[in-house]
C-alpha positions in Angstrom: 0.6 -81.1 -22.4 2.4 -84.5 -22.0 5.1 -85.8 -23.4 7.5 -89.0 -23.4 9.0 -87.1 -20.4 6.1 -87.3 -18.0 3.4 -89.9 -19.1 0.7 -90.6 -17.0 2.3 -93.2 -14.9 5.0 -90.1 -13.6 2.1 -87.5 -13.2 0.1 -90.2 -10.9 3.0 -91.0 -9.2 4.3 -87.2 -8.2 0.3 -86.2 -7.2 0.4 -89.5 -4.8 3.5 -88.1 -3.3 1.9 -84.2 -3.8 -1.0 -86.1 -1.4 0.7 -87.8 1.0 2.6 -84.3 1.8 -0.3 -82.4 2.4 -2.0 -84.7 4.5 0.3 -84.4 7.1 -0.5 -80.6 7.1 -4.3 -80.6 6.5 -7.0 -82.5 6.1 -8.7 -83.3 2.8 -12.4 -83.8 1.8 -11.6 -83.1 -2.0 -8.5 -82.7 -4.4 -8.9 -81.8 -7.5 -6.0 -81.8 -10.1 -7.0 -79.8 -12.9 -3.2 -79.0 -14.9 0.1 -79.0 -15.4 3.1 -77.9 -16.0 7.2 -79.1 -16.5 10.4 -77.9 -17.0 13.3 -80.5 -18.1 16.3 -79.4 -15.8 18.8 -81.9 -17.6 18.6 -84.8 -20.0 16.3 -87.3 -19.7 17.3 -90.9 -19.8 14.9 -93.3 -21.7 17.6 -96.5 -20.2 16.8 -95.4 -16.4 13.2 -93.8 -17.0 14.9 -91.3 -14.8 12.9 -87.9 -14.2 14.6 -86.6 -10.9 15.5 -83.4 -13.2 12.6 -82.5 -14.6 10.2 -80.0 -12.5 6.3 -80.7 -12.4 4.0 -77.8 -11.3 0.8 -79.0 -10.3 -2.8 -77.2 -10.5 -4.9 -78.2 -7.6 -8.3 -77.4 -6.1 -8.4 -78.4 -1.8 -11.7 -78.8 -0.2 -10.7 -78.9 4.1 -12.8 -78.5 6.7 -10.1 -76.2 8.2 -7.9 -74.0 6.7 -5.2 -71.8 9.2 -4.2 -68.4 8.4 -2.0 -68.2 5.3 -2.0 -72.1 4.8 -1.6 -71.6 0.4 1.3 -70.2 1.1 2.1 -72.4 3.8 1.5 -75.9 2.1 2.9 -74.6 -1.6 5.9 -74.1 0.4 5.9 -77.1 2.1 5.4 -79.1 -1.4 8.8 -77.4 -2.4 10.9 -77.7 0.2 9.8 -82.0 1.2 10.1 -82.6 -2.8 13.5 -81.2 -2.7 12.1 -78.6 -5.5 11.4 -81.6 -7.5 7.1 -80.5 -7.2 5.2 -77.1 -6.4 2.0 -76.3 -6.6 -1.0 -73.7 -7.3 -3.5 -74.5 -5.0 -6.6 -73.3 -4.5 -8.0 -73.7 -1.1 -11.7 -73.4 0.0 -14.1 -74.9 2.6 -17.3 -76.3 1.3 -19.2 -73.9 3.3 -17.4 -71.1 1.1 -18.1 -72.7 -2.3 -21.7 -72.9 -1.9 -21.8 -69.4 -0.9 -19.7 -68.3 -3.8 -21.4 -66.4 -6.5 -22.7 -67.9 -9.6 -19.5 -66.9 -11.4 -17.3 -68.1 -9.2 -19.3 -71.5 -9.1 -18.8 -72.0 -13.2 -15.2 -71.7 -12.4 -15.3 -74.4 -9.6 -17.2 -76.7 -11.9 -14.9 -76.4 -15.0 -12.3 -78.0 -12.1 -14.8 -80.5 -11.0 -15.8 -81.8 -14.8 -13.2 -81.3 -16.9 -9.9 -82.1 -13.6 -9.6 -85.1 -11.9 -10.2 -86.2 -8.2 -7.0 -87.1 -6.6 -8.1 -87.9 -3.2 -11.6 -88.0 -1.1 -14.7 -88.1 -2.1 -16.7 -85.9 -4.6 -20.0 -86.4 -2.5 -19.9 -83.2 -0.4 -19.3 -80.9 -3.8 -22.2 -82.8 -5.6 -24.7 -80.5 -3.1 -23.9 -77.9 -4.9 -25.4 -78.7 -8.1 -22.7 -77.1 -10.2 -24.4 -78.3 -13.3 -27.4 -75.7 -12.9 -25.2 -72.6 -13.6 -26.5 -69.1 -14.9 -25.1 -67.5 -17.7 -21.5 -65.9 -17.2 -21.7 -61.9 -16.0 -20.1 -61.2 -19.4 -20.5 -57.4 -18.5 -18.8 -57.5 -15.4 -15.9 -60.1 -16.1 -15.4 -57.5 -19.2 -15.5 -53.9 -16.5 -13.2 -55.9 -13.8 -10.8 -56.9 -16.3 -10.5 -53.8 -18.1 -10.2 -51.5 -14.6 -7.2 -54.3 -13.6 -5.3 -53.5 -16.8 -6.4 -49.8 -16.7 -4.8 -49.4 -13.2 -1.7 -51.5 -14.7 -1.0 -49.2 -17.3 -1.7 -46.0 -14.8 0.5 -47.5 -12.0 3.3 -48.4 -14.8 3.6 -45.1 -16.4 3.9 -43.6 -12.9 6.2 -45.6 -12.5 8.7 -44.3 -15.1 8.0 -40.8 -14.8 11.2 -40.4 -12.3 9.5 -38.2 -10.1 8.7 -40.8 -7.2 11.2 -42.1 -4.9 12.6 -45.3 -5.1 10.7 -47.2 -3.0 7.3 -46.0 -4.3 8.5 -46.9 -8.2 8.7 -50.5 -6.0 5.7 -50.5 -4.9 3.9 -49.3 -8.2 5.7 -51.8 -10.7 4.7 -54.6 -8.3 1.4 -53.2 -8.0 1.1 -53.3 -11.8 2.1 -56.7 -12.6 -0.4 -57.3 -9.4 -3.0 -56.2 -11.5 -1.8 -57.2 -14.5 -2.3 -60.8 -13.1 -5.6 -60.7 -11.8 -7.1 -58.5 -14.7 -6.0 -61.8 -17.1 -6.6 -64.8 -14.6 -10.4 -63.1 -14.4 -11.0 -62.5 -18.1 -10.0 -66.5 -18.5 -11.0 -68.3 -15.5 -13.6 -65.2 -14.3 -11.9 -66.7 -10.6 -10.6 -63.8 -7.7 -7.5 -65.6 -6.3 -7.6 -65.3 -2.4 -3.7 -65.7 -2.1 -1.5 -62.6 -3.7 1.9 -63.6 -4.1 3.6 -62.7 -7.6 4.9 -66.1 -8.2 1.3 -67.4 -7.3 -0.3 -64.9 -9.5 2.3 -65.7 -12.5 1.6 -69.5 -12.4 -2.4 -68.7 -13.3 -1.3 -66.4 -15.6 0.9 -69.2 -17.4 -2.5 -71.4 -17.0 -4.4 -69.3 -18.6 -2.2 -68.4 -21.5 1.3 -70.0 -22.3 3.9 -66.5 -21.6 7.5 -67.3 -23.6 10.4 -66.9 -21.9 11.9 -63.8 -24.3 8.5 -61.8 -22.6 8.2 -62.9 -19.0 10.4 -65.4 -17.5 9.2 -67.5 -14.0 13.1 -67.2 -13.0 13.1 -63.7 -12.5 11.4 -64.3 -9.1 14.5 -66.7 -8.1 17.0 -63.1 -9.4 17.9 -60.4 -6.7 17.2 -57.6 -7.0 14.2 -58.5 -9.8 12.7 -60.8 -7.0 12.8 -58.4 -3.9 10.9 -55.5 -6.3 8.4 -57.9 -8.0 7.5 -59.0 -4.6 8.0 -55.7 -3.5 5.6 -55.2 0.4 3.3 -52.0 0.5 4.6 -52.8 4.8 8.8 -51.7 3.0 6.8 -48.0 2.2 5.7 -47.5 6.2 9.3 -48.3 8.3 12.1 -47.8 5.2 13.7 -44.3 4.7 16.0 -45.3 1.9 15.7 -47.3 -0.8 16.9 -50.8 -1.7 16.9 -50.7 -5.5 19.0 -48.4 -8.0 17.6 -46.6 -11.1 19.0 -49.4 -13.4 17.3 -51.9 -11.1 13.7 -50.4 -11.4 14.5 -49.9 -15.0 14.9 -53.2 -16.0 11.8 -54.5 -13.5 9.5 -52.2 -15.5 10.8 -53.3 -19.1 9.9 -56.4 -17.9 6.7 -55.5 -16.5 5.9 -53.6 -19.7 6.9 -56.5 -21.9 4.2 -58.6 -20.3 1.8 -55.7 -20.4 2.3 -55.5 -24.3 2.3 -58.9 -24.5 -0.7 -60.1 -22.8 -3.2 -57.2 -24.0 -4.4 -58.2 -27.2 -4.7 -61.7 -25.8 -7.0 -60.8 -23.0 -9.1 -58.4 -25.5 -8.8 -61.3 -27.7 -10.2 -63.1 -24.9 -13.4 -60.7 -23.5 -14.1 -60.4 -27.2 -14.4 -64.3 -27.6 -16.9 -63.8 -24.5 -19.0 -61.0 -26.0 -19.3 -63.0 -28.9 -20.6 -66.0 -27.5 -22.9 -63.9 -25.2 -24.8 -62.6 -27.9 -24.6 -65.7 -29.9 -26.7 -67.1 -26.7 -28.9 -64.9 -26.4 -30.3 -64.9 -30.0 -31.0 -68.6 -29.5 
């Protein structure tokens, strides 16, 4: 949404700089800005115009010829640490050659970035090839079975979790596991997308895409509070080479409160949601 605190003028302005950033790291065919999202840090000042405390994340779609191994995490932290925390990013990062061998699902999803986002830098020729505008009806079925596994295995991994008969380490791995799926359960009954990069944070910021979260249910700044950070972004690799365990009772407690908030939170929503898609599933097919 924008406001008096980032008109359009201050969001062209931070994706030029957003730009000029990531060329220097990769090159660029496409990019696609398709959202975002701020977070006043102070008081603005209408005298000065000044917006150097207000944070801008940034939705974007990269098309590169060459993409290195773990480059979205890579470049999103790149974007932070060059904008002195000022920008960051979600981006989604793809090679042409991987977009036109997406599936048809996958494809709407690229195209609702292409029509309805807004091209930032290059050229749009290469994605026309793809003739996004021809797509199939939406896998209703199968958005609705992925979805509902996801929040299945949420709810399974969750309640393990507070059953007090796993170590430590595994009630970890099982409450990041859940607000794993969690995630990607919601971000496919919105945006029917598979993101190819994992990380909570990265996974949270779709989330808040797809659906606003307050911050009484599931705050972004728990990922910046030890020891909420280190069991949200808990690594299955901490279960192979630790023997003891890095959180206390209280501290896996409190991550699975919070985990279950946004579990309780989120569920009618994305029934809400695969409901909505039934509806207008059958809606098409009687015309």
């Amino acid at each position: 949404m924008l406001t008096n605190l980032h008109p359009p003028k201050v969001i062209e302005f931070a994706l030029s700089q957003i730009t000029e950033i990531l060329k220097k790291h990769i090159e660029i065919i496409s990019l696609y800005y398709f959202g975002m999202q701020s977070s006043a840090q102070g008081i603005h000042n209408p005298l000065n115009n000044d917006a150097s405390k207000e944070h801008y994340h940034f939705y974007l779609l990269l098309l590169s010829k060459h993409i290195s191994p773990n480059a979205v995490a890579n470049l999103s932290d790149i974007i932070r640490q060059e904008s002195g925390g000022k920008y960051t990013i979600s981006l989604l990062l793809y090679m042409p050659k991987q977009l036109i061998a997406a599936s048809d699902h996958n494809k709407y999803f690229f195209s609702k970035i292409i029509q309805s986002g807004g091209l930032v830098e290059g050229s749009p020729f290469e994605l026309a090839l793809l003739q996004l505008s021809q797509i199939p009806e939406l896998d209703t079925k199968g958005i609705t079975n992925y979805t509902r596994d996801r929040i299945a295995i949420a709810k399974h991994c969750l309640n393990l979790s507070a059953k007090g008969e796993s170590a430590e380490l595994i009630s970890a791995h099982l409450i990041r596991l859940s607000f794993e799926q969690l995630c990607l359960g919601t971000i496919y009954a919105f945006l029917h997308y598979h993101p190819q990069h994992h990380h909570p944070v990265y996974l949270f910021k779709l989330v808040q895409f797809c659906h606003e979260i307050p911050i009484n249910v599931f705050s972004e700044n728990l990922f910046e509070q030890s020891p909420l950070k280190s069991i949200f972004c808990f690594h299955h690799t901490e279960l192979r080479y630790r023997n003891s365990s890095l959180f206390s009772v209280a501290d896996l407690n409190m991550a699975h409160s919070y985990c279950q908030c946004l579990l309780y939170y989120l569920l009618p929503i994305v029934n809400h949601q695969l409901q909505t898609l039934k509806t207008a599933s059958h809606e098409n097919e009687k015309t």
